[in-house]
Legacy VTK file of the C-alpha trace (Angstrom):
# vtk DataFile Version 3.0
C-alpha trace
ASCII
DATASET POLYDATA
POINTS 265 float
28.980 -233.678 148.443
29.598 -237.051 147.487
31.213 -239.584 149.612
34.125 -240.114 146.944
35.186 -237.810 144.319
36.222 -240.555 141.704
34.952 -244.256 141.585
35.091 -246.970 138.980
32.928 -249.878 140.022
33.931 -252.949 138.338
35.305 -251.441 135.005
36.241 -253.532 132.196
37.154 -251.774 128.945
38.110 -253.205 125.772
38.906 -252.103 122.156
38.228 -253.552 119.210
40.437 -255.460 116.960
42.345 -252.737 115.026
43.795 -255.401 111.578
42.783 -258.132 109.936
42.611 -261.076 112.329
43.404 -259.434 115.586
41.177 -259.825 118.393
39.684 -257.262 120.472
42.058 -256.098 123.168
41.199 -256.150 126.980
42.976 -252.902 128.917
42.038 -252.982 132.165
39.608 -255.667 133.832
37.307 -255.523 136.516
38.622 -252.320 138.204
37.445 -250.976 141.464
38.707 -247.765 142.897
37.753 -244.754 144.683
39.133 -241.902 146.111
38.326 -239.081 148.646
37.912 -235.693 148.909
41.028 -234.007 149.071
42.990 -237.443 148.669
46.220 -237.750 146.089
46.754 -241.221 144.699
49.022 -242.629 142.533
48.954 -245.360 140.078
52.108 -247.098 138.741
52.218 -250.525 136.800
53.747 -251.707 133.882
54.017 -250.171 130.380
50.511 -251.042 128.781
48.835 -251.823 131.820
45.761 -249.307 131.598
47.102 -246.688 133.716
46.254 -243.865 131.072
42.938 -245.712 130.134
41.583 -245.507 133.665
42.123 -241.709 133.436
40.262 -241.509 129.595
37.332 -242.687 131.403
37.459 -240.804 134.796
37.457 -237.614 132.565
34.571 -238.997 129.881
36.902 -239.194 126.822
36.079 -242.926 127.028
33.280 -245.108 128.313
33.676 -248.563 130.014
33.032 -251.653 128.308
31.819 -252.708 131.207
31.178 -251.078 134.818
30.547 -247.520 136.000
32.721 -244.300 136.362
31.298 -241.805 138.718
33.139 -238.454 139.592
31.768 -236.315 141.965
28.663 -238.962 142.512
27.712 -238.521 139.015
27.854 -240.835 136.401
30.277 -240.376 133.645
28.927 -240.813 130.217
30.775 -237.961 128.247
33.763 -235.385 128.930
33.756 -234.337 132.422
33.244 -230.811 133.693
34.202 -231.228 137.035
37.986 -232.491 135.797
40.794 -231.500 134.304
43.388 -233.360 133.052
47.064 -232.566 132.534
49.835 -235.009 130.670
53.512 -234.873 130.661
53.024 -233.216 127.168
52.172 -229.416 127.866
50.553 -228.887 124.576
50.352 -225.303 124.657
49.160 -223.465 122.354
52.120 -221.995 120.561
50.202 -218.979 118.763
48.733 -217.793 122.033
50.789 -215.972 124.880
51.216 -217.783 128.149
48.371 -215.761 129.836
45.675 -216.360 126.777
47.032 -220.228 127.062
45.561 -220.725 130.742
42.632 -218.358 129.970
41.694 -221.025 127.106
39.558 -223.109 128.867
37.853 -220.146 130.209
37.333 -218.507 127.581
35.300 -221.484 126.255
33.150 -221.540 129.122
32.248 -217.931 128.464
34.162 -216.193 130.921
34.098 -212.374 130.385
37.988 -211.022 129.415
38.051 -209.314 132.915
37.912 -212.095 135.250
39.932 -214.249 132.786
42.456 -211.649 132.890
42.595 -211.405 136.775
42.493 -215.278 136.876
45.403 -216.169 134.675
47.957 -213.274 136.204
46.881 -214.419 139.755
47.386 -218.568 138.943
50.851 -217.990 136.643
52.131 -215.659 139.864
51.488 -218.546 142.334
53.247 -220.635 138.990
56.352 -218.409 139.829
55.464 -217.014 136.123
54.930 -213.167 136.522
56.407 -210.962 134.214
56.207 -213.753 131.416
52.201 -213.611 130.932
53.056 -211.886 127.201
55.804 -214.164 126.418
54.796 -217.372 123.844
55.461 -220.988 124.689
58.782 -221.271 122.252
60.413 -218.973 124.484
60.089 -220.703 127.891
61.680 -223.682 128.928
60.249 -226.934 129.518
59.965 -226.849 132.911
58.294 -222.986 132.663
55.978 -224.561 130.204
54.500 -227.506 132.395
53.744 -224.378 135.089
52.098 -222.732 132.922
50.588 -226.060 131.843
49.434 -226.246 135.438
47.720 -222.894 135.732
45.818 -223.812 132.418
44.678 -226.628 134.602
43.708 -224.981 137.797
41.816 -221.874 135.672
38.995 -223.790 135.065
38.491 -224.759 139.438
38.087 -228.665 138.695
37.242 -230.462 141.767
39.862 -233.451 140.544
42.598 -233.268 138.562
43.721 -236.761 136.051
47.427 -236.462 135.856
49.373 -238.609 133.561
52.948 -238.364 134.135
53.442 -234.489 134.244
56.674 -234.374 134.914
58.047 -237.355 133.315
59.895 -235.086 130.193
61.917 -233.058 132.830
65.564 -232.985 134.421
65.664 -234.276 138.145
65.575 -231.099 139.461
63.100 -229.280 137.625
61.081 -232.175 138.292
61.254 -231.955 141.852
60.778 -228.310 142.349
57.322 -228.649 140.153
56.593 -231.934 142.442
57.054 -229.184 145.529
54.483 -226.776 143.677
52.013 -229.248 142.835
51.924 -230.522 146.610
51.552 -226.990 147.846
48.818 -226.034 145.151
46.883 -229.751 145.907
46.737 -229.296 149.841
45.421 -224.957 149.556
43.191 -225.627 147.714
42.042 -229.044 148.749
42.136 -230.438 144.928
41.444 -234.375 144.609
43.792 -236.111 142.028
44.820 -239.412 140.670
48.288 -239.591 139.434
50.353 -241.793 137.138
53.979 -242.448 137.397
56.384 -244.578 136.429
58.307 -242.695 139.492
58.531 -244.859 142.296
59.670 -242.423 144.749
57.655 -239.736 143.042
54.358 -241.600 144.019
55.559 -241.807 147.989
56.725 -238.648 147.908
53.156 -237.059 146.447
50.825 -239.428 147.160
47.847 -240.367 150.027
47.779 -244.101 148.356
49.596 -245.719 145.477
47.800 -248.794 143.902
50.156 -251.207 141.582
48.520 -252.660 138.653
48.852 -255.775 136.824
50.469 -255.967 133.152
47.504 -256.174 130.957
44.724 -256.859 131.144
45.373 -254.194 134.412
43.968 -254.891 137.333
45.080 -253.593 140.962
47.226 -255.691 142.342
47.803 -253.919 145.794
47.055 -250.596 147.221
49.405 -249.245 149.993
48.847 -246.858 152.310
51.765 -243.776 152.440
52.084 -243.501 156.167
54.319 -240.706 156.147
54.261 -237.194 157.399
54.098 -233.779 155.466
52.438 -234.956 151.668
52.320 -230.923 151.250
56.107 -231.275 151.434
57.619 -234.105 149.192
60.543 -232.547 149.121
61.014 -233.353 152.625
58.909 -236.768 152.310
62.026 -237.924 149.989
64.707 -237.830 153.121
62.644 -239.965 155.489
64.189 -243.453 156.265
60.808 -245.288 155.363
60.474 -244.141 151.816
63.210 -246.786 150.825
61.271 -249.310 152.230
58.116 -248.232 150.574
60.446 -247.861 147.153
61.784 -251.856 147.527
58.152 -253.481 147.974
57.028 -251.559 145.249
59.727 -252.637 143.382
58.962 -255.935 144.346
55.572 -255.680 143.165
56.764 -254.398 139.876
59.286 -257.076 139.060
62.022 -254.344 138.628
65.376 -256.314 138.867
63.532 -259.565 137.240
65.158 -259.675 133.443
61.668 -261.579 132.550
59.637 -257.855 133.275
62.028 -255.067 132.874
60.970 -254.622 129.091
57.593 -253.882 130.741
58.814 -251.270 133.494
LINES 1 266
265 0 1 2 3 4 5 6 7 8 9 10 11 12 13 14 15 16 17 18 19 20 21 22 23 24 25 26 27 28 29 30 31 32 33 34 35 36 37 38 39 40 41 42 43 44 45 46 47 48 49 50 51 52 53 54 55 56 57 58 59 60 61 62 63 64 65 66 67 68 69 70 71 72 73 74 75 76 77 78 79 80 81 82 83 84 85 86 87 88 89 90 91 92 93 94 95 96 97 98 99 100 101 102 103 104 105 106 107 108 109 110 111 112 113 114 115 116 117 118 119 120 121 122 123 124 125 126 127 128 129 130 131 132 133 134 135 136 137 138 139 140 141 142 143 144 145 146 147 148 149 150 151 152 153 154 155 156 157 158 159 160 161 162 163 164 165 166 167 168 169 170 171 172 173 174 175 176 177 178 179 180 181 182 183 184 185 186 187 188 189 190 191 192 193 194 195 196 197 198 199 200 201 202 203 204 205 206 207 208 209 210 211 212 213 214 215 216 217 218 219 220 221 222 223 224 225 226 227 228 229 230 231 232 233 234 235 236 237 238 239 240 241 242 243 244 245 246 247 248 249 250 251 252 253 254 255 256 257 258 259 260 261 262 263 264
């Protein structure tokens, strides 16, 4: 197994000019990250900073300008089969039930109706979703969808997961009940994921290591250690003493408070 699941080695990307007269735009510059087996970190930086374009090329759906992209010690040059990716948008499938939803990406790997079957009822129990495998997206709430969002996600085994803010569209508590989920469903089953948030206690609460990016062109800024007990747990995480000072010096970091960068936040 390789030494890191993800790694971008000095990753530039840029797009091109999109207009008359506009010049190419830089998203994230000279980038170097990598993360562990097992490990959950979180990225949080400005609107526009490259957050989401970090995770288009972890999972292949873009290439670096410049640089390298390597998940699971192989180099990414298309989409990725070892990843999934989930985004606070649950974009189910609203002509398919909830079970044939998270059998989708099965069933386009070939996956014979049995197993996908046993697969889907097994992950959407663990989703607290049994008994609504036959029901259709319309009919569940949001926070029901982005579970069943998640078991789409898990069906296919990746070894790391790219989420980008997939809980941002929910109430406070829904979000922190699927926070408590996620945790528990990241440490069984030893899943490796890289996280964006615009949730500063979210990223403590979930999260191995946050790094902070720059407003664009990105680049990381800091990376800071979560020293805290119990990551399988945020729920608990969120009433230790130490989480509001992690919460300030990101906030610090962020320029949240400073009328010159809350436009940006």
């Amino acid at each position: 197994m390789a030494a890191h699941r993800i790694e971008f080695r000095n990753v530039t990307k840029r797009f091109p000019p999109q207009g008359k007269g506009a010049e190419p735009v830089t998203a994230v510059r000279n980038v170097t990250v990598s993360v562990a087996d097992g490990e959950v970190v979180s990225i949080i930086g400005p609107s526009g900073c490259g957050k989401s374009t970090l995770l288009n090329m972890g999972s292949g759906l873009y290439l670096p300008t410049e640089g390298e992209v390597y998940v699971d010690g192989e180099r990414v040059e298309k989409p990725n089969p070892h990843a999934a990716f989930m985004l606070q948008k649950d974009l189910l499938l609203p002509w398919r039930s909830i079970r044939e939803n998270v059998e989708f990406g099965l069933e386009i790997r070939g996956v014979d109706s049995r197993q996908r079957s046993e697969k889907a009822h097994a992950l959407l129990k663990r989703c607290h979703l049994a008994g609504f495998e036959n029901h259709y997206p319309h009919q569940l709430s949001g926070g029901m969808r982005q579970r069943a969002a998640l078991a789409r996600t898990l069906a296919v085994e990746p070894t790391v997961l790219f989420m980008d803010e997939p809980f941002s569209a929910l109430d406070a508590q829904t979000k922190m009940v699927l926070q408590q989920d996620l945790a528990t469903m990241l440490a069984e089953e030893r899943k490796t994921a890289l996280f964006i948030t615009h949730d500063l206690v979210e990223s403590i609460a979930l999260s191995d290591r946050i790094l902070v990016m720059s407003a664009r062109p990105g680049t990381i800024i800091e990376e800071i250690a979560v020293e805290l007990p119990d990551r399988n747990n945020p729920m608990q995480r969120r009433r230790l003493p130490k989480v509001q000072e992690y919460a300030l010096r990101l906030a610090e970091l962020l320029h949240i408070g400073d009328k010159t960068h809350e436009e940006q936040i």
